[in-house]
C-alpha positions in Angstrom: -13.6 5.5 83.5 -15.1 5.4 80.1 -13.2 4.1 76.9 -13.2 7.1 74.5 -13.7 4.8 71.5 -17.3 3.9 72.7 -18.5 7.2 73.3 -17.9 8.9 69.8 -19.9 5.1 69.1 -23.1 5.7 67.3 -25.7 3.7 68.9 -28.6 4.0 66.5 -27.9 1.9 63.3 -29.9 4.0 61.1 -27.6 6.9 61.8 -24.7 5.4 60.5 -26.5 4.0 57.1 -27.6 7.6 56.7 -24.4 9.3 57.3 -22.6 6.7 54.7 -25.3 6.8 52.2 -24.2 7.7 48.4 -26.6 11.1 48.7 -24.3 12.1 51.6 -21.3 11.4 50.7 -22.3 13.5 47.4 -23.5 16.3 49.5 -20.2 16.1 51.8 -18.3 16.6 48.8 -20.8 19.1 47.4 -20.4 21.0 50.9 -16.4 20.7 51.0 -16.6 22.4 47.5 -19.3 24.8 48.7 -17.1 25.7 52.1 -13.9 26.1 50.0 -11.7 22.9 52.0 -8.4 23.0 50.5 -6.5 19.8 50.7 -5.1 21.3 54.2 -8.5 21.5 55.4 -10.4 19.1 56.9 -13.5 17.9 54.8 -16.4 16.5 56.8 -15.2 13.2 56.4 -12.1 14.0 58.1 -13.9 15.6 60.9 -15.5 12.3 61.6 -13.8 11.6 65.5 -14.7 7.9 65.4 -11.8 5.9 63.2 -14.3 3.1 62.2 -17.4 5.8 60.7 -14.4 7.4 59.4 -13.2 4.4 57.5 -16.1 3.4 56.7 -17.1 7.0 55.5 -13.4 7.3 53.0 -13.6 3.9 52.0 -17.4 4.4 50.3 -15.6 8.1 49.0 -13.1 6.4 47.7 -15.3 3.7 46.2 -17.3 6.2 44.6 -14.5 8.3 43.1 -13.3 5.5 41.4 -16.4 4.5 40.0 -16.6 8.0 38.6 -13.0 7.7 37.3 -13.6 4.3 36.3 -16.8 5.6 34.1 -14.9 8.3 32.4 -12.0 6.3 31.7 -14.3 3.7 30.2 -16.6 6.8 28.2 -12.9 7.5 26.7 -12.4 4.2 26.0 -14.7 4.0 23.8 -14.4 7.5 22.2 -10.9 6.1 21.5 -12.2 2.9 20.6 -14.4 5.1 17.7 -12.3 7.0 16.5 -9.4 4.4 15.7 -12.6 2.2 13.8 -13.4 5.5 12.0 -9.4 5.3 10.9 -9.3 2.0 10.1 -12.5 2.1 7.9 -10.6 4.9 6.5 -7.5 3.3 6.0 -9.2 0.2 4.6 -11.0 2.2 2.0 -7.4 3.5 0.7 -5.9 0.2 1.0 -9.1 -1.7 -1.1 -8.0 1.6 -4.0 -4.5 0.8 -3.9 -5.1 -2.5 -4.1 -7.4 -2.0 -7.4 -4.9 0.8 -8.6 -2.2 -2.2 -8.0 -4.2 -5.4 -9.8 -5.2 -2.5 -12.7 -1.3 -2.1 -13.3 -0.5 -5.8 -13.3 -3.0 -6.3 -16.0 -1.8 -3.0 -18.2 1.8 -4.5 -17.5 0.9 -7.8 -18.7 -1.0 -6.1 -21.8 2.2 -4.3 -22.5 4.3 -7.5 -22.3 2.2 -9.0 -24.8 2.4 -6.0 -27.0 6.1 -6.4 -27.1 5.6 -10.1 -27.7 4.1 -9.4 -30.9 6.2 -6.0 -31.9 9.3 -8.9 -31.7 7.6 -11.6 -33.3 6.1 -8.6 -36.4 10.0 -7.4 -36.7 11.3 -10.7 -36.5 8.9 -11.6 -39.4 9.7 -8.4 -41.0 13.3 -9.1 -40.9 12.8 -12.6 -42.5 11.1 -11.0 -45.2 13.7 -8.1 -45.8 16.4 -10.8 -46.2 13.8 -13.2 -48.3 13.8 -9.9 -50.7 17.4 -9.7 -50.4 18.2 -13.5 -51.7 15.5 -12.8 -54.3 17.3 -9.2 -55.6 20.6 -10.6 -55.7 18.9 -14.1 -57.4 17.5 -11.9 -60.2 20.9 -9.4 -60.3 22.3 -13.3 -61.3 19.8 -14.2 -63.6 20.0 -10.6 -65.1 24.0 -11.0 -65.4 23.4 -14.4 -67.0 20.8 -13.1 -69.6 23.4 -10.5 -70.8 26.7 -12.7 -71.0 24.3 -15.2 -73.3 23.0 -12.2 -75.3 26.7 -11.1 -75.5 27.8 -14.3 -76.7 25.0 -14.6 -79.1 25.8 -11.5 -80.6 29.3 -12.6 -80.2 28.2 -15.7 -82.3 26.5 -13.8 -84.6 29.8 -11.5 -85.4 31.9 -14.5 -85.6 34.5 -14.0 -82.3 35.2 -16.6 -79.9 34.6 -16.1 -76.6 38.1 -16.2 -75.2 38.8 -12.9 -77.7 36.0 -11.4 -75.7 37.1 -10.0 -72.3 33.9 -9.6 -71.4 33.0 -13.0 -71.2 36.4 -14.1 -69.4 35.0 -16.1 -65.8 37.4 -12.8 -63.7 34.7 -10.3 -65.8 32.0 -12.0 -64.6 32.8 -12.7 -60.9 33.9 -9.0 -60.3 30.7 -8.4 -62.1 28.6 -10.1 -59.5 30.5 -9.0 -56.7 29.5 -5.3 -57.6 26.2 -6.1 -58.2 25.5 -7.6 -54.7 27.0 -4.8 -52.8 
């Protein structure tokens, strides 16, 4: 009795090469999509009776599917890859204009700090000056109440009265005197 393995056997080798060939399996698929197999159909592959061509027949399928998916995968791969360099060029333009934005504030800030600098050091100079003025106005409101007590006693001299007659020339005249003239 015959083994049924060896007669679905293919004896000529060329048969076998053709059947598995890329082309075919292209055109098997291209005929399962013509004929309408549905995934409870059997596609030509399937209808292979010997388990080795069979194999042999879904492994290269298979091989060749994943070569496609691995292509496509790889084609958005690099569309991904694209875009996310478009981003970052992008992103990298902003960040160089923040960046020049950022180092253009530093300097205005450091501008400003020297503005105040010098606004502190002009009023504290002011201020020196404003109380130089002061000593110099209550220096002269002296000098001015010294000049009038001597004309006083001149002419107090000249009328013959004494200065302790005069209550103008007592010292409690004079310091109540200066104590108006300074505030």
């Amino acid at each position: 009795m015959e083994n049924p393995k060896e007669n679905n056997k293919v004896e000529n080798h060329h048969t076998v090469n053709a059947i598995l060939s890329p082309t075919f399996v292209f055109s098997a698929t291209k005929l399962a999509d013509q004929f309408g197999y549905a995934e409870g159909n059997p596609t030509p592959e399937q209808q292979i009776l010997d388990p080795k061509l069979r194999r042999i027949f879904s492994n290269r399928f298979a091989a060749q599917r994943s070569r496609e998916k691995k292509k496509n995968h790889l084609a958005d791969l690099e569309i991904q890859k694209k875009t996310f360099e478009n981003e970052i060029a992008q992103k990298q333009q902003l960040q160089d204009l923040y960046e020049n934005k950022r180092q253009t504030q530093i300097v205005e800030e450091e501008i400003m700090y020297q503005e105040i600098d010098i606004l502190k050091n002009y009023s504290m100079f002011k201020d020196g000056e404003i109380e130089k003025d002061k000593g110099e106005v209550i220096r002269e409101r002296e000098l001015q109440v010294i000049e009038q007590q001597e004309e006083l006693q001149a002419q107090l001299v000249n009328l013959n009265i004494g200065p302790q007659e005069c209550p103008i020339i007592q010292p409690q005249f004079i310091m109540q005197t200066h104590i108006q003239v300074t505030t």
